[in-house]
N, C-alpha and C positions, 0 to 999 in steps of 0.2 A: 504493500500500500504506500507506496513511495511517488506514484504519479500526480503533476500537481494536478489539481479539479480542479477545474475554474466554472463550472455549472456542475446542479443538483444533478441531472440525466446525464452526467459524465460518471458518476460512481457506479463502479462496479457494482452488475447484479447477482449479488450473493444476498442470501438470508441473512446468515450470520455467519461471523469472523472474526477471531480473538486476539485482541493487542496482548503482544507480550509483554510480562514482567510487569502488568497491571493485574492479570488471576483473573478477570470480569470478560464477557461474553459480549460483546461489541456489534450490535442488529444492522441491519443496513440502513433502517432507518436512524440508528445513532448517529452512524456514520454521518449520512444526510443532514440531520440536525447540526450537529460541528460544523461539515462543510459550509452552510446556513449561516452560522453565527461567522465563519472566518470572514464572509462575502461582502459580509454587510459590515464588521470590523466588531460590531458588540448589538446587543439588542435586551431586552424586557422577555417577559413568560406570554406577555399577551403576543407578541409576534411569533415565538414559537408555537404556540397552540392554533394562531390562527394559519400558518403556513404549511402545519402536518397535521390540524384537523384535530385537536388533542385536546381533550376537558380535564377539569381537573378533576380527582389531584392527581392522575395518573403522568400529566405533563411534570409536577414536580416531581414523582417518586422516578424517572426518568432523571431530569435532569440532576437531581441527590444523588444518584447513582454514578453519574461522571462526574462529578465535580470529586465524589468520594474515591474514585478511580484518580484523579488528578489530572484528568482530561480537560477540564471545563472549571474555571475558575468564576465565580460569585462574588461580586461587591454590593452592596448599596451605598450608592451616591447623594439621593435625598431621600431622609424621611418619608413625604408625601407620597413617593414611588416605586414601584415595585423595584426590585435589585436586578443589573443587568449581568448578562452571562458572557465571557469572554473564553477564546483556546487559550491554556496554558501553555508554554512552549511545549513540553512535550506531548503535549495533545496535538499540536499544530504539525510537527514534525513526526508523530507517528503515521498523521495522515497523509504527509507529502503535502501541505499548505503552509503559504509563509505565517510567521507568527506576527501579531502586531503588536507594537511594543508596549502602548503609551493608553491609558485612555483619560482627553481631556474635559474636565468637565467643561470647559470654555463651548465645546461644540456638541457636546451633551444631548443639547433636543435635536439640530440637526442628524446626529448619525440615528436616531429612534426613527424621524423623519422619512430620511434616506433609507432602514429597514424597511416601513410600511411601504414607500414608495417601490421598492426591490418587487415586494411580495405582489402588488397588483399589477407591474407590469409583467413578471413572471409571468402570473395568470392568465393575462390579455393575451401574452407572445410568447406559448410554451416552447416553442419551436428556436427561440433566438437565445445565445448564449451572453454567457455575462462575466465584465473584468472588472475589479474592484477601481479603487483608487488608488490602493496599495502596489496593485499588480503595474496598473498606468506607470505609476510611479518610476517603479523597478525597469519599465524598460525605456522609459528616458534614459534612467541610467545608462544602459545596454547600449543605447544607441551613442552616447556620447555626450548629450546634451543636460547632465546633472542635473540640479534642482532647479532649475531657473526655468521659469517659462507656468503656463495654466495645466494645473490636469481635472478635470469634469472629475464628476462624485461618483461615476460609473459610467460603462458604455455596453449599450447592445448588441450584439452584431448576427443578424441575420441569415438564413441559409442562403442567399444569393450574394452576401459579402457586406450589403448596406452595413456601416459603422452608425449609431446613433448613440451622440454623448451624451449622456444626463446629467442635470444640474439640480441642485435642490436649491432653491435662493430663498431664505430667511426673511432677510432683510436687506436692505439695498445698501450694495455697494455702492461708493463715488462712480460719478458719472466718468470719469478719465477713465477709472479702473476701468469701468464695465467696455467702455470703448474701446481698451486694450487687448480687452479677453477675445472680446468679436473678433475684432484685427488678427488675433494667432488663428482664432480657428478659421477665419479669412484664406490666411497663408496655409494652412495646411493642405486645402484644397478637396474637394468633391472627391480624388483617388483614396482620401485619408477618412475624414468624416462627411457623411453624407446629410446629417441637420442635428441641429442642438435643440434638445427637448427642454425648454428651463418651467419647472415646477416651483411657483410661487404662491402666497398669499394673494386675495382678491387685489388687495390696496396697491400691491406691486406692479400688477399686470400694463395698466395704462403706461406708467414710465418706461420699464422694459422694453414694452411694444415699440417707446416712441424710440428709446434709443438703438434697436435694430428696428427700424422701418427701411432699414436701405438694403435688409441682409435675409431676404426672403427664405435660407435656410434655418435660420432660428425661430424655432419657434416655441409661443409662448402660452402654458396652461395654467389653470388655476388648481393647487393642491388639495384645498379642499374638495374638489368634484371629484377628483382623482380618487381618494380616501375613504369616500362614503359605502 
């Protein structure tokens, strides 16, 4: 189990499969569930449950069961909200997925966000695969180009090749910024990404709009419709 998965329908179809030097019996839906959590970087119980269809409590006696394993690592970050689930490195590395190092609360509701958003386009587009931010990341590296430059919260990429970046937008960046970020995905060109999907707040939408109106590839939805 060393290959990396970059999509749930890339994991092998086995029942069950046991990590070693853990003693615990590891189901393919576990499996599934990790790969889940690595994708989206961290996420809550209500994402899980609503992703593999899972009531409680049996979604908890699952995830107590990896995290008891040392698979799956459990924080709570506020009071008010349920505790999110992270891969431990050797969770991440028994499965062949990179590990993530950091979780900041700074971006907190976006990466919950960015989960929900994962799971409904999933749904819509079973058929299209999916690269994290993290993965983005890593092959800037690869290519040469280090940290410098925008990478989207995720990209889809469909059986005919179409790339499509996702964006989650919060709250609005500077107008310079954001005319920046169009500008790269500009240069990268139609052979690279084929339209920027940016998922926003209602309130958002009008300015976004105005500030790609010249860039008919981006386009711009409201996150809550998305959601419901």
């Amino acid at each position: 189990m060393t290959k990396k998965m970059t999509d749930l329908g890339s994991m092998a179809m086995v029942e069950n499969a046991v990590i070693q030097g853990y003693g615990i019996q590891i189901t393919h839906r576990d499996m599934n569930i990790m790969s889940f959590i690595n994708e989206v970087g961290y996420c809550e119980i209500p994402q899980i449950e609503e992703q593999f269809e899972l009531n409680k409590p049996r979604s908890y006696q699952i995830m107590k069961r990896l995290v008891l394993a040392g698979l799956v690592f459990h924080q709570r970050v506020f009071h008010n909200r349920p505790g999110i689930y992270q891969l431990t490195r050797k969770g991440a590395e028994q499965m062949g997925l990179p590990f993530i190092t950091k979780i900041s609360v700074g971006i907190y509701r976006h990466k919950i966000l960015l989960a929900k958003v994962y799971i409904k386009l999933k749904k819509k587009y079973p058929e299209a695969g999916w690269i994290n931010e993290q993965e983005l990341r890593r092959n800037k590296f690869r290519l040469g180009t280090g940290k410098r430059g925008h990478v989207p919260d995720g990209m889809l990429i469909f059986l005919d090749g179409r790339k499509i970046a996702i964006e989650v937008e919060l709250s609005l960046k500077g107008r310079d910024r954001l005319e920046q970020i169009f500008k790269e995905y500009l240069k990268e060109g139609s052979d690279s990404i084929r339209e920027v999907w940016y998922y926003c707040p209602q309130e958002l939408m009008a300015t976004l709009a105005d500030i790609a109106k010249k860039l008919p590839f981006i386009k711009i939805f409201n996150i809550q419709e998305l959601l419901r």
